[in-house]
Structure formats: structure tokens, C-alpha cells
Wavefront OBJ file of the C-alpha trace (Angstrom):
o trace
v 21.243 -2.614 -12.153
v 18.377 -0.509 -13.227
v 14.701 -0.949 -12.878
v 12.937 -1.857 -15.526
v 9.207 -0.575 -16.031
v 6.670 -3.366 -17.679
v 4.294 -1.590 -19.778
v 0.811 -1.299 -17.821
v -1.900 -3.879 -18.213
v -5.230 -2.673 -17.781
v -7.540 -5.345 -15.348
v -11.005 -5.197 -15.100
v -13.015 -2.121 -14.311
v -10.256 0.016 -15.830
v -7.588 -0.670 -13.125
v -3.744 -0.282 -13.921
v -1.020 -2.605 -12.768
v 2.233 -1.520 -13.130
v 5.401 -4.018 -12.242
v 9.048 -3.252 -11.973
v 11.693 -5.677 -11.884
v 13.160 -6.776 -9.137
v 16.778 -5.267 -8.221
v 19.032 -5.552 -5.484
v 18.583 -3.990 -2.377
v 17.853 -4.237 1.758
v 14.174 -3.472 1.417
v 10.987 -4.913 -0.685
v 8.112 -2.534 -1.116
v 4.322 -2.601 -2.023
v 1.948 0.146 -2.825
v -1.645 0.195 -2.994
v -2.966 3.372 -5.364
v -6.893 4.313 -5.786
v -7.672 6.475 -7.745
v -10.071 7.933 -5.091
v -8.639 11.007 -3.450
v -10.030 14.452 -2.695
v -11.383 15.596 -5.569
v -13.827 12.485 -5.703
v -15.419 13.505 -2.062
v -18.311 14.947 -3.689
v -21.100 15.714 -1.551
v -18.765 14.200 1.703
v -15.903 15.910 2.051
v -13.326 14.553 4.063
v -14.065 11.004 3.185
v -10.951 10.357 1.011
v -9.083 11.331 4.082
v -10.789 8.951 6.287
v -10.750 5.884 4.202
v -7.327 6.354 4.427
v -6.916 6.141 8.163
v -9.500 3.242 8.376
v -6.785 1.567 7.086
v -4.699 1.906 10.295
v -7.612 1.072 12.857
v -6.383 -2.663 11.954
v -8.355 -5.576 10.211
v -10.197 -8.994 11.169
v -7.168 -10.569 11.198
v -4.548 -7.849 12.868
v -5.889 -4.866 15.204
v -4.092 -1.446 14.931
v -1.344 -2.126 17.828
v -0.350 -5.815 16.196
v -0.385 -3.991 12.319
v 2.290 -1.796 13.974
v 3.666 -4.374 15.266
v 4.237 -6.812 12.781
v 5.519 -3.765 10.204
v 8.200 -3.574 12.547
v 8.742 -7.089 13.114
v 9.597 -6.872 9.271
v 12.084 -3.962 9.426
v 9.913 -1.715 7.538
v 7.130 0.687 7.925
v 3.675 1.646 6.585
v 2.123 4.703 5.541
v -0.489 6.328 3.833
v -0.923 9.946 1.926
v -4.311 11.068 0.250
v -3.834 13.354 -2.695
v -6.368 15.321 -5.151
v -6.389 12.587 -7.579
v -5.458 9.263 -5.099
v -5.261 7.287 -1.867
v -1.898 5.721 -1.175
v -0.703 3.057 0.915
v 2.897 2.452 0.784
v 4.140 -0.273 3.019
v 8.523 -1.608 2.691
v 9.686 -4.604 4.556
v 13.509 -6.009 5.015
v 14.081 -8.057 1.981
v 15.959 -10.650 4.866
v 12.636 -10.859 6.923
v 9.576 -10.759 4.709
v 8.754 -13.625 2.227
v 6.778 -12.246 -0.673
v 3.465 -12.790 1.168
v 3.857 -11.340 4.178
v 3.309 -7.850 3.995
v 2.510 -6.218 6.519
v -0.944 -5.503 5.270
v -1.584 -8.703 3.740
v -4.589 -9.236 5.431
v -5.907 -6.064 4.498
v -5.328 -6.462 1.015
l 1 2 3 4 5 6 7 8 9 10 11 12 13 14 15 16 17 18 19 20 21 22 23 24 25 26 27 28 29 30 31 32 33 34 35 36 37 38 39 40 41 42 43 44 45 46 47 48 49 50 51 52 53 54 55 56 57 58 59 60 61 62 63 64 65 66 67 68 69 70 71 72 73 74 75 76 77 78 79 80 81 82 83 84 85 86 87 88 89 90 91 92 93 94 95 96 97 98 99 100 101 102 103 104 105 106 107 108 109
């Protein structure tokens, strides 16, 4: 079975979503995208870069150690990439493990 791409809806302030169907398959997977990489550092360069690691210091609800923890408590694994154009944060859970709302940045989001 083959994924099948919704056309984008644009939100509010210009945001994209972009959903794909759901297909078979051991893992589930969320990814955060803003448009806010590199390029957009302006007069602070670097600071792309370290908004994306802030992201793995931990939150109110989970500090760094337990968001480690709990990723693998879901089979799955979290990352993060800054490009010229965007910030990513990819995070995949075991389909087996993780109801829909329990990513492992959740709380983050």
C-alpha cells in the first residue's frame, strides 16, 4: 500500500500542514518543521542551531534524561537537524507501544 499525500492546507500565519495516510508498518512517526534555520540567524548567528538543542535540555513536564527515556520506552528515537532554510525535529515510536498521543515529545509540543 502506498502513501498517499493530502494536498497542503495553509493555517494561520502562513503555516503548512501536510498529512499522509496511514500505511502499515512497525513504526509511527512525527515531525516538527520551522521554517527557521540558518539563514534566518540574522544579526545572531548560531541561534537556529541552539533552538534546536533547547529542545533536548527537556521540558516542564519531562527533563532531558526522562525525554530519553521515555523515547526509548516507545521503541523509537528522537532527533533533530537544522538546515539553511529549517529546524527539524523528527521523533518515530513502535506502532505496538505508542497510542497516537504519546509521543515522545508531546509535552513539548
Amino acid at each position: 500500500m502506498r502513501a498517499r499525500l493530502r494536498e497542503p492546507r495553509r493555517l494561520k500565519y502562513g503555516a503548512l500542514t501536510v498529512l499522509h495516510d496511514p500505511v502499515p508498518g512497525p513504526l509511527t512517526a512525527i515531525a516538527l518543521v520551522v521554517r527557521a534555520g540558518s539563514r534566518f540567524d540574522g544579526a545572531h548567528p548560531g541561534i537556529a542551531h541552539m533552538t534546536e538543542h533547547m529542545l533536548f535540555q527537556g521540558t516542564r513536564a519531562l527533563d532531558q534524561v526522562a525525554l530519553n527515556r521515555r523515547a526509548a520506552e516507545l521503541g523509537g528515537e528522537h532527533d533533530a537537524d537544522t538546515g539553511y532554510e529549517d529546524v527539524c525535529w523528527p521523533s518515530s515510536a513502535s506502532r505496538a507501544r505508542c497510542p497516537p498521543s504519546a509521543s515522545p515529545r508531546s509535552s513539548a509540543w
